[in-house]
MIVEX-773214 format. One line per field, with one value per residue (C-alpha): x, y, z; residue in one letter; residue number from 1. Coordinates in Angstrom, 1 decimal. Example, Ala and Ser with C-alpha at 12.3 -4.5 7.8 and 13.67 -1.06 7.14 Angstrom:
# MIVEX-773214
u <- 12.3,13.7;
v <- -4.5,-1.1;
w <- 7.8,7.1;
residuo <- a,s;
num <- 1,2;
//
This chain:
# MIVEX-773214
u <- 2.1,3.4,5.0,8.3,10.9,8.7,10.2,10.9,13.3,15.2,18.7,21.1,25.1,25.2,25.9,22.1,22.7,20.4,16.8,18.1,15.2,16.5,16.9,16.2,12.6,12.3,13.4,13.0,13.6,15.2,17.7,21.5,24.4,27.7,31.0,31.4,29.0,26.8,22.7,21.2,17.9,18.8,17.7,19.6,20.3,21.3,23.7,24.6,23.3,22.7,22.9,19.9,21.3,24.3,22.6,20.3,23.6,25.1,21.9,20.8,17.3,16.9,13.8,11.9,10.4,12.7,13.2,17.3,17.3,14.8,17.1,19.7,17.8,17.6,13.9,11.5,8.6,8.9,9.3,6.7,4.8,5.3,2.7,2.5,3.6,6.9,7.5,6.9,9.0,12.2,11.9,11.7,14.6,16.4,15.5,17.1,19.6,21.1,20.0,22.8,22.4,22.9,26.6,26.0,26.4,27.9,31.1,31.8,33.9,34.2,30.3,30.1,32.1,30.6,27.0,27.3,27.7,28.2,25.4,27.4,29.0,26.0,24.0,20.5,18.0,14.5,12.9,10.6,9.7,6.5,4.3,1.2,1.2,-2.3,-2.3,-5.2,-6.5,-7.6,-6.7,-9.8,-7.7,-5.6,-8.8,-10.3,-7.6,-7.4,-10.9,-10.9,-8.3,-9.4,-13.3,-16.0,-14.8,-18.2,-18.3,-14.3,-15.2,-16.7,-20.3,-18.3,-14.9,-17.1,-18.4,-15.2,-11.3,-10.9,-7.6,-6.3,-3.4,0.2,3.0,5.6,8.2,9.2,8.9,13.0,14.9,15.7,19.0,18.0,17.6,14.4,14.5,11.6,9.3,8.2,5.0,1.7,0.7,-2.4,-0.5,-2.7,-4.0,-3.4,-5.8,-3.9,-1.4,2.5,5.1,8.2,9.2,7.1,7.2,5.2,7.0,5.9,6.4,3.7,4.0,3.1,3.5,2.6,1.8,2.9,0.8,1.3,-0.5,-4.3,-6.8,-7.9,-9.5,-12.7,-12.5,-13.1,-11.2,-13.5,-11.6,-11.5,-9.0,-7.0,-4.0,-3.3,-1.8,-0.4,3.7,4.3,5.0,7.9,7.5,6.5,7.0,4.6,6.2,3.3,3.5,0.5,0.6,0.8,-1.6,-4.4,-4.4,-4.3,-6.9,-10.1,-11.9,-9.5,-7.8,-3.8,-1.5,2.0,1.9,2.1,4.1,7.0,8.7,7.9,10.7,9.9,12.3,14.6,13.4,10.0,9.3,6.6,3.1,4.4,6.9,4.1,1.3,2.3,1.3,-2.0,-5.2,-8.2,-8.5,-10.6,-14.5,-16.0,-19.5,-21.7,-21.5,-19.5,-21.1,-21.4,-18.3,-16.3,-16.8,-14.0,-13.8,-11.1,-8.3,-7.4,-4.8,-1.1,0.3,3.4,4.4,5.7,8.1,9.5,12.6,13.4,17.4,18.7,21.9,24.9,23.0,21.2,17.9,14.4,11.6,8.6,6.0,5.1,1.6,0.9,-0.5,-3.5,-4.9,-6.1,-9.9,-9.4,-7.5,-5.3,-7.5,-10.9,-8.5,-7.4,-10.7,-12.6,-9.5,-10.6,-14.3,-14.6,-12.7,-9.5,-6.4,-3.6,-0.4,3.0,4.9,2.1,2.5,-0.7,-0.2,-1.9,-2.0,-1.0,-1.4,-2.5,-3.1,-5.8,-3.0,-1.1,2.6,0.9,-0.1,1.3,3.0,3.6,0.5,-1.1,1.7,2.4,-1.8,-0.7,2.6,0.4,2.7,6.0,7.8,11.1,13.8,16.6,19.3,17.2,15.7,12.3,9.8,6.7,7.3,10.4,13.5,16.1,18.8,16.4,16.5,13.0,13.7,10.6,11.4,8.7,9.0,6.3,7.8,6.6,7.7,9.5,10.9,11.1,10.3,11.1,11.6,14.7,14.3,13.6,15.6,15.2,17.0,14.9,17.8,17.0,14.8,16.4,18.0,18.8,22.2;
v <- -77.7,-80.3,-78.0,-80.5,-78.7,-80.1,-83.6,-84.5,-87.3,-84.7,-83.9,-80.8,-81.2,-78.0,-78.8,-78.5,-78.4,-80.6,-78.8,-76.0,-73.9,-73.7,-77.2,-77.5,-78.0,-74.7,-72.6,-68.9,-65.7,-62.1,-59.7,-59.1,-57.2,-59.1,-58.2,-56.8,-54.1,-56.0,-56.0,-58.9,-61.3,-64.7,-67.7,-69.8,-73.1,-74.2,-71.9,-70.4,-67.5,-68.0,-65.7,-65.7,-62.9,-64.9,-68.0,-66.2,-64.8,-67.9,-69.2,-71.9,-70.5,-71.0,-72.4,-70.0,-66.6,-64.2,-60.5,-60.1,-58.6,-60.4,-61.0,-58.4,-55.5,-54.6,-56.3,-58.9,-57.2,-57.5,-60.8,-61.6,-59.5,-62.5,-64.2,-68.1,-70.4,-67.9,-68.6,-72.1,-72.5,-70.8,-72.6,-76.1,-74.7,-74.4,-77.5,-79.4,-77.1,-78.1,-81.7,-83.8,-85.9,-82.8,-82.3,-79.1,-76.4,-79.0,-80.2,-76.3,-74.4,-71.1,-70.7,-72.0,-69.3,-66.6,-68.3,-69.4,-67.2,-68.3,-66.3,-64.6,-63.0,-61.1,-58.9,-59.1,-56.0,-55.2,-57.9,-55.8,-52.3,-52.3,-49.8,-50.4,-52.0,-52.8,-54.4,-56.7,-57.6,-61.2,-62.9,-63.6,-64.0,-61.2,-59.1,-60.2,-59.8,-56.3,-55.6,-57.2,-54.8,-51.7,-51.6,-54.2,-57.3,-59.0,-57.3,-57.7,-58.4,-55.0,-56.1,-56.0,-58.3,-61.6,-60.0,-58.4,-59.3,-55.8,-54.1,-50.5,-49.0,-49.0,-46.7,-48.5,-46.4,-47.8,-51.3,-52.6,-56.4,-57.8,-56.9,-52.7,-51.4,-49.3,-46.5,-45.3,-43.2,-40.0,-38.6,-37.4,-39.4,-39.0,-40.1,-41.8,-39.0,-35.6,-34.3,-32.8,-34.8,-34.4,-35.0,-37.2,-40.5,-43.7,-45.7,-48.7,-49.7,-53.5,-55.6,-57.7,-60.9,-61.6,-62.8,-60.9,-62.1,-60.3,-59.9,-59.8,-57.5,-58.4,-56.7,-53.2,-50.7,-50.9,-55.4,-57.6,-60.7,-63.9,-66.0,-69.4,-67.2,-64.9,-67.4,-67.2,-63.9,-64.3,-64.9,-66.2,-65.0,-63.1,-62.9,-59.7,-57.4,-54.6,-52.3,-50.6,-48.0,-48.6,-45.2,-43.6,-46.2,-45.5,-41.8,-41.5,-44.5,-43.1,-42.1,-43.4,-46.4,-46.6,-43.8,-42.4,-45.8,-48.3,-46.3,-45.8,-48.6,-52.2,-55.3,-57.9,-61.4,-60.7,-64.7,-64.5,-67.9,-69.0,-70.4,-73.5,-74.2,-74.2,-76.3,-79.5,-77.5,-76.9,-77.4,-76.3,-72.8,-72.2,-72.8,-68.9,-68.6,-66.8,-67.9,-65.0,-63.5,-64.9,-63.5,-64.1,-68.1,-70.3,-74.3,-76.6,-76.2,-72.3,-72.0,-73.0,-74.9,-72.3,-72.3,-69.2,-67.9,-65.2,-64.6,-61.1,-60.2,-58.0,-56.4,-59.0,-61.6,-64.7,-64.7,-66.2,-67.3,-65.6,-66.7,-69.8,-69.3,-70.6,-69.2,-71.5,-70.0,-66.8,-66.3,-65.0,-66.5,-64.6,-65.4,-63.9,-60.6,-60.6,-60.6,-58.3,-55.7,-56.2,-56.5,-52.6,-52.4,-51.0,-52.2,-54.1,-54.2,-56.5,-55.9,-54.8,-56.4,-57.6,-58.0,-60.7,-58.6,-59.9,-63.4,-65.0,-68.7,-69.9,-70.2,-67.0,-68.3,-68.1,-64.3,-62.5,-58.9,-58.1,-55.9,-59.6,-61.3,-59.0,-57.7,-54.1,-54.9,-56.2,-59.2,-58.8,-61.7,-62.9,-63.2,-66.2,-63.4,-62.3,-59.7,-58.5,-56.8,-55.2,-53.8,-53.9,-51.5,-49.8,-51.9,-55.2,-57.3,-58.6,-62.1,-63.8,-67.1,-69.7,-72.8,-75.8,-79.1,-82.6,-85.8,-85.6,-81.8,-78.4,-75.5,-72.1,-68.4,-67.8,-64.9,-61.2,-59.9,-56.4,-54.2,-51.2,-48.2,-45.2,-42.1,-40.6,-36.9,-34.5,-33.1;
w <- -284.9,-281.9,-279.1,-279.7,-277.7,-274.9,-275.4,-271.6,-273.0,-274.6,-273.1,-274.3,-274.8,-272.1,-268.9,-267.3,-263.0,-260.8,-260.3,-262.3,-263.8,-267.1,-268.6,-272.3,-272.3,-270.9,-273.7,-272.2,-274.3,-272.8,-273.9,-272.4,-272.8,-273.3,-272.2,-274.9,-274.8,-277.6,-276.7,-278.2,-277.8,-276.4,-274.3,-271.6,-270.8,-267.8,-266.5,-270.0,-272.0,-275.6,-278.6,-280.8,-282.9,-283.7,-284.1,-286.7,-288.8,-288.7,-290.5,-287.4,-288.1,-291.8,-292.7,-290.4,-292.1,-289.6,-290.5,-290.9,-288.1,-285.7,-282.4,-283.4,-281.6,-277.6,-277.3,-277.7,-279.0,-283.2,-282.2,-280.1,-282.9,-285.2,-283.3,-282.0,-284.5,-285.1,-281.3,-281.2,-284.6,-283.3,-279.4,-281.2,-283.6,-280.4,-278.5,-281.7,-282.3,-278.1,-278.5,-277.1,-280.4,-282.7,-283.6,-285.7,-283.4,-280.7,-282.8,-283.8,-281.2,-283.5,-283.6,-279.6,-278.8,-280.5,-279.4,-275.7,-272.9,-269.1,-267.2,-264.9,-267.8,-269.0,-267.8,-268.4,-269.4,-269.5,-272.0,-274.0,-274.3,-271.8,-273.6,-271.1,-267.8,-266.0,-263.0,-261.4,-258.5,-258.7,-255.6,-253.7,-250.6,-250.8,-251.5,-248.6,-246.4,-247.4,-247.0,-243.5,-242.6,-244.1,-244.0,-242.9,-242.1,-242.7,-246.3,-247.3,-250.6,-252.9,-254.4,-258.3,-257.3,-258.1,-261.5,-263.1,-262.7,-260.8,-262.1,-263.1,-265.2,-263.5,-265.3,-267.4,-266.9,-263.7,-264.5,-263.8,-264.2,-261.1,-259.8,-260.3,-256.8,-255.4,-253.6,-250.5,-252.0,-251.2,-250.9,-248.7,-246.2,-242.8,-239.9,-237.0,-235.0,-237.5,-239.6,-242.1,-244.2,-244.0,-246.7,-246.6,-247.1,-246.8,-243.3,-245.0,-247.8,-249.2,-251.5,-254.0,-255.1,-258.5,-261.6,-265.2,-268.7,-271.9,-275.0,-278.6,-280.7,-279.9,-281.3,-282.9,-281.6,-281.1,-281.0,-278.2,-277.7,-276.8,-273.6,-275.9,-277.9,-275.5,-274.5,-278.1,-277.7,-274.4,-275.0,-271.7,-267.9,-265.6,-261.4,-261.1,-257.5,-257.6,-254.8,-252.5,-250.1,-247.9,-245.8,-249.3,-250.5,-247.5,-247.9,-251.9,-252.8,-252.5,-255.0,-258.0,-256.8,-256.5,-257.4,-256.4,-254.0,-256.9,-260.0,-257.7,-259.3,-260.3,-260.4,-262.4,-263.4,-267.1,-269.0,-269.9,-269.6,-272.7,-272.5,-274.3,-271.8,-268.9,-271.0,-269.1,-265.9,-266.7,-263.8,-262.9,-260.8,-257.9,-258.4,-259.1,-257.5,-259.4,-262.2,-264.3,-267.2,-270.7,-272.2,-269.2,-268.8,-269.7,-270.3,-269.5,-267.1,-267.4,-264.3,-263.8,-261.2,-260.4,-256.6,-255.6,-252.8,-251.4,-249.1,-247.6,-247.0,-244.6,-245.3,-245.0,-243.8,-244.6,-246.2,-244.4,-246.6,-245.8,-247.8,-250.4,-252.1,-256.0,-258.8,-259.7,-256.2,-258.3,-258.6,-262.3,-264.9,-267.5,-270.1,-268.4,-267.3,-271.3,-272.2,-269.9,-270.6,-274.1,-273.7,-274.0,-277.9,-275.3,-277.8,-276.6,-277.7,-278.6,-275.2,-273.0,-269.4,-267.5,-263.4,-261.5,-258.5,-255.2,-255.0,-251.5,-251.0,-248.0,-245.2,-243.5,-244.5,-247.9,-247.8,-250.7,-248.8,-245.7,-244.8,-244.7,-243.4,-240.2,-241.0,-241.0,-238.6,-235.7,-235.7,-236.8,-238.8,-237.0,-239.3,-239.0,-238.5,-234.9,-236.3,-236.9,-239.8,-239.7,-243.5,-245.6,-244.5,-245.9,-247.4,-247.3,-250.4,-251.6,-253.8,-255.6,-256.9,-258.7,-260.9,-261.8,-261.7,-261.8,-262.0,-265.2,-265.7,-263.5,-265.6,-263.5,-263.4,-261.9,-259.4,-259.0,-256.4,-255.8,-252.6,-251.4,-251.1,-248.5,-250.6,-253.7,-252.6,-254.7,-254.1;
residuo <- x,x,x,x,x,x,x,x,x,x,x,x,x,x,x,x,x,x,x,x,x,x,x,x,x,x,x,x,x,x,x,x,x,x,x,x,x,x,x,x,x,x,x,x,x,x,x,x,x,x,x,x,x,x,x,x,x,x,x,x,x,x,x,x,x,x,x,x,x,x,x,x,x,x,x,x,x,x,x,x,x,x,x,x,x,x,x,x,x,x,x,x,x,x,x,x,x,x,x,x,x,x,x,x,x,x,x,x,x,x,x,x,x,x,x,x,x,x,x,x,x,x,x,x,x,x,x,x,x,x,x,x,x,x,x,x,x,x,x,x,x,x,x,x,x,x,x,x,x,x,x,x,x,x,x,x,x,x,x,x,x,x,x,x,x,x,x,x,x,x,x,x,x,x,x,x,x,x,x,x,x,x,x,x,x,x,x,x,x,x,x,x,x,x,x,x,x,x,x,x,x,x,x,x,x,x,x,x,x,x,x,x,x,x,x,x,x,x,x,x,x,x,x,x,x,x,x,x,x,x,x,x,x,x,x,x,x,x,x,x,x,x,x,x,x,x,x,x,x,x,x,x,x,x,x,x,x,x,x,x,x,x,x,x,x,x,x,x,x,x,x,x,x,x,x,x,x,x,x,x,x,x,x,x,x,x,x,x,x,x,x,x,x,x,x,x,x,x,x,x,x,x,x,x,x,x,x,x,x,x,x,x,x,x,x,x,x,x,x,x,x,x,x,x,x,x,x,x,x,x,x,x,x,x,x,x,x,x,x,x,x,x,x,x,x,x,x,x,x,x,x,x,x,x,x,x,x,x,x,x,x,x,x,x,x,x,x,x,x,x,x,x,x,x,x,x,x,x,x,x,x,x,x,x,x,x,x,x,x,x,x,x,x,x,x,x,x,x,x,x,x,x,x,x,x,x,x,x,x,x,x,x,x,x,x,x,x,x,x,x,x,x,x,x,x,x,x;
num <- 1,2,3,4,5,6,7,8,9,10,11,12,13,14,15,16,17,18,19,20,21,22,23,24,25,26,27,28,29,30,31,32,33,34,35,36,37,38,39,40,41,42,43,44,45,46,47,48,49,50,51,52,53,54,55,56,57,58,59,60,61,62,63,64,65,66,67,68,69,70,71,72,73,74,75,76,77,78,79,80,81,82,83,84,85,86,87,88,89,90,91,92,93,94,95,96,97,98,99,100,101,102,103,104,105,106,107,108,109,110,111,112,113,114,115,116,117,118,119,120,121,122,123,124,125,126,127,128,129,130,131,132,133,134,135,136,137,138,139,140,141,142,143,144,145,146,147,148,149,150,151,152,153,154,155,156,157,158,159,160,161,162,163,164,165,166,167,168,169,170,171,172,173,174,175,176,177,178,179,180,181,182,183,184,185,186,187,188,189,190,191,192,193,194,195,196,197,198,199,200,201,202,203,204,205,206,207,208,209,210,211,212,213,214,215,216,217,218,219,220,221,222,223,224,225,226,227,228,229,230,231,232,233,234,235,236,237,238,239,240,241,242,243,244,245,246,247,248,249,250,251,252,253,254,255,256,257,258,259,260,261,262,263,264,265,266,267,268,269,270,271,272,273,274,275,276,277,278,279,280,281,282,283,284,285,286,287,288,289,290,291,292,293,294,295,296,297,298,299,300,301,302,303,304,305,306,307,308,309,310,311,312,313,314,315,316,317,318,319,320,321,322,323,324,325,326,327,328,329,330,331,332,333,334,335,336,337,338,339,340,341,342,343,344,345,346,347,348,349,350,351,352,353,354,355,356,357,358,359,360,361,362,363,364,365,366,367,368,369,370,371,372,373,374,375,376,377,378,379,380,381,382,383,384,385,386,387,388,389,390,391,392,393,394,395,396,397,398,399,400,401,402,403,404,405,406,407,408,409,410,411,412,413,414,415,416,417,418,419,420,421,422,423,424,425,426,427;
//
């Protein structure tokens, strides 16, 4: 079925602003909450929110096999259930449906009203019930960094992180839209110099930056999913910020891996931007010596071209952007992490959220947190407001912002934006 809501000639009858992420090739899905107190599955254009729940009672979707109730509920996941050619159905619906040539919806201002939204006038929720949430570690750079740091500088990388896309299973109940503040964890950490650990709140609080992909209902228990098959049940991607505490983090890690450092909370962007959307952004990822194992090889290009940035806020005053980096720099591609988490018979479910992991490019303004990007607050960052950062503070605000574009169409994110509030107290 042609991906036809891809038409780069296309233009919509909404008002779509210069380099805005969302012009109507984009087509993202999520789910808001109107002024009206109404929770509903929708998509945007431009600078406006659209209904999908109305659109579906008002019969714009006829045609398409759709439960009654399909964008009528407070997430995506019965939706992204339906599987690929339900998606790509309803985004080309839409695409026509917001052509500038189609007067149907257009010439109608009682269904544009009930419909059309402007963004500031929503608020926007979690996009799908996240039942399970793993998180990888597939950034060769950021790996190595991290080895150099914390072990032998001539061995950064650990004898498995060429053979498996390395990764372990975060906690879902923390995951929050951007926009939901953070507060400093608590917890046990060795300061330099004791040798027994104190409690109290973090000192080294970070931010990671990544993106995630969300699955549809993969396999069954028990079934392994072959690489040439997994982007058919990937829906698409959100930014993702995996909040760290390193002090927590350096005490906690061995022998099980992250813990109470990681699951404090996790931000990631509300428009989960789909897999057709970022097909004309397709290229080859970074050349993976050894060779990996038989079920782990892929053919064809397998990475996106995604840059990536992020901008750190003090309170009341002007942002500085600290990092750019780009997702086709990751050592393992989402269909060799789909498949290796499947390679076992584990089962994977409609809504579960996969992390990249921190994603470093070759260059230090392209480090992916600030452990790299000060390496371990050795060199503090100046800030355009005077001011410097070794780690995040109280009251900062952490943005992540990505977007492919080329010569014919920018296809983006929008942002997660995420301010990091003093520890949680109980009164």
């Amino acid at each position: 079925m042609p991906i036809t809501a891809n038409d780069t000639s296309r233009k919509s009858w909404l008002e779509v602003p210069e380099n805005s992420d969302f012009p109507i090739q984009n087509i993202p899905f999520g789910v808001f909450l109107t002024k009206e107190n109404v929770v509903t599955v929708g998509t945007r254009i431009g600078d406006y929110a659209i209904d999908l729940g109305a659109l579906q009672q008002l019969n714009y979707f006829e045609g398409i096999d759709l439960t009654d109730d399909m964008f009528m509920q407070d997430t995506l996941n019965d939706f992204i259930s339906d599987g690929k050619k339900t998606w790509r159905l309803v985004r080309n619906r839409i695409a026509e449906i917001f052509d500038i040539n189609n007067p149907q919806l257009r010439d109608s201002t009682k269904h544009r009203d009930i419909v059309i939204f402007k963004i500031e006038d929503v608020e926007m929720q979690l996009p799908v019930l996240i039942g399970d949430y793993t998180d990888f570690y597939s950034s060769k750079e950021h790996a190595t960094n991290v080895g150099k740091m914390f072990r032998d500088p001539e061995n950064a990388l650990l004898p498995n992180w060429l053979h498996i896309p390395v990764g372990y299973h975060g906690r879902s109940s923390t995951i929050v839209p951007s926009g939901i503040p953070v507060h400093r964890p608590m917890g046990q950490t060795l300061p330099a110099g004791h040798e027994t650990p104190v409690f109290g709140a973090s000192r080294l609080v970070d931010f990671e930056l990544e993106t995630a992909f969300i699955t549809t209902d993969v396999n069954v228990m028990g079934e392994n999913i072959p690489t040439y098959e997994a982007e058919d049940y990937i829906f698409g991607m959100v930014l993702l910020n995996d909040w760290s505490a390193r002090d927590i983090q350096k005490w906690e890690y061995v022998p099980l891996g992250p813990f109470l450092a990681k699951n404090f909370a996790t931000s990631i962007s509300p428009w989960i931007v789909t897999m057709d959307a970022l097909e004309p952004f397709r290229t080859k990822g970074p050349k993976q010596d050894p060779t990996p194992l038989p079920y782990l090889q892929t053919k064809g290009k397998k990475a996106f071209d995604i840059h990536l940035e992020v901008s750190l806020r003090p309170e009341d005053q002007e942002e500085t952007v600290i990092s750019r980096s780009n997702f086709k720099y990751l050592y393992w591609s989402m269909s060799q992490q789909l498949a290796h988490h499947t390679s076992n018979g584990c089962r994977v479910n409609s809504g579960d959220m996969m992390g990249s992991g921190t994603i470093s490019g070759p260059t230090p303004d392209s480090f992916g947190s600030m452990l790299e990007l000060t390496w371990g607050g050795k060199n503090p960052l100046k800030l355009n407001g005077g001011e410097e950062r070794k780690f995040i503070e109280d009251n900062d605000t952490v943005i992540i912002r990505g977007f492919c574009e080329n010569n014919e169409v920018r296809i983006g994110f929008g942002e997660v934006s995420s301010q990091l509030l003093p520890p949680f107290i109980r009164q």
